[in-house]
N, C-alpha and C positions, 0 to 999 in steps of 0.2 A: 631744118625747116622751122621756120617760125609757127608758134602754135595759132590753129585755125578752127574757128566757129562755125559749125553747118547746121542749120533749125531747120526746120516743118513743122507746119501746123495744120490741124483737120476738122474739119465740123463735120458729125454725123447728130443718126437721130437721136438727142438725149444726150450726146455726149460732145467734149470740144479735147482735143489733143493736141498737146507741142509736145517735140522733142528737140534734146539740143545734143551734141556733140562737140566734144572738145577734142580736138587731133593734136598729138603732138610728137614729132621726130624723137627716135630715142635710136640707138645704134641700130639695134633688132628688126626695125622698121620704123611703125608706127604703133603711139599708147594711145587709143579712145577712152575716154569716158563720155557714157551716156547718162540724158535726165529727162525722165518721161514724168511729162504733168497731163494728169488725166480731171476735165471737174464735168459736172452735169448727172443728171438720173441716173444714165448707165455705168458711171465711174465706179459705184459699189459692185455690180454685177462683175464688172471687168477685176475687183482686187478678190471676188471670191474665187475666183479662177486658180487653179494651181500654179506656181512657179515656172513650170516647165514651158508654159504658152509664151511667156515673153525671151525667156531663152530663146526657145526657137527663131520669133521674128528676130529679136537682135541677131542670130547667124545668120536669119535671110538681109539683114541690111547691111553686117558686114561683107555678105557675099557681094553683095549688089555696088557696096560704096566700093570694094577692091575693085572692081569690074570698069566701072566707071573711072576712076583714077588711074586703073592702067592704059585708059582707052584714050584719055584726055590729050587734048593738045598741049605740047610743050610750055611753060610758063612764060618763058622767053621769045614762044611766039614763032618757033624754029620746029 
């Protein structure tokens, strides 16, 4: 698999977010890497937060991008 770029982006109150996602085939499956840019008022409140909060959402969005990718139609179109 050729490696693939998947973003989002978010405006809340005080705060603006992208994420990017880099996919890429390795035998195993798939390697992600993720980059979260956070800027605005509430960007500070969000880095005092402990570690473990964005752990989590990264397992809910790799749950959700597996979910989706299994789900997807064929590339091919078949």
């Amino acid at each position: 698999m050729a490696p693939r770029r998947l973003g989002w982006s978010g405006v809340g109150a005080g705060v603006q977010v992208y994420q990017a996602w880099l996919l890429t085939g390795v035998a195993e499956g798939t390697h992600a890497v993720v980059a979260n840019v956070v800027r605005g008022p509430a960007a500070k409140s969000l880095a005092a937060l402990p570690p473990v909060w964005e752990q989590h959402l990264n397992t809910l969005w790799v749950a959700q991008l597996k979910r989706l990718c299994e789900n997807a139609p064929d590339e091919g179109g078949g």
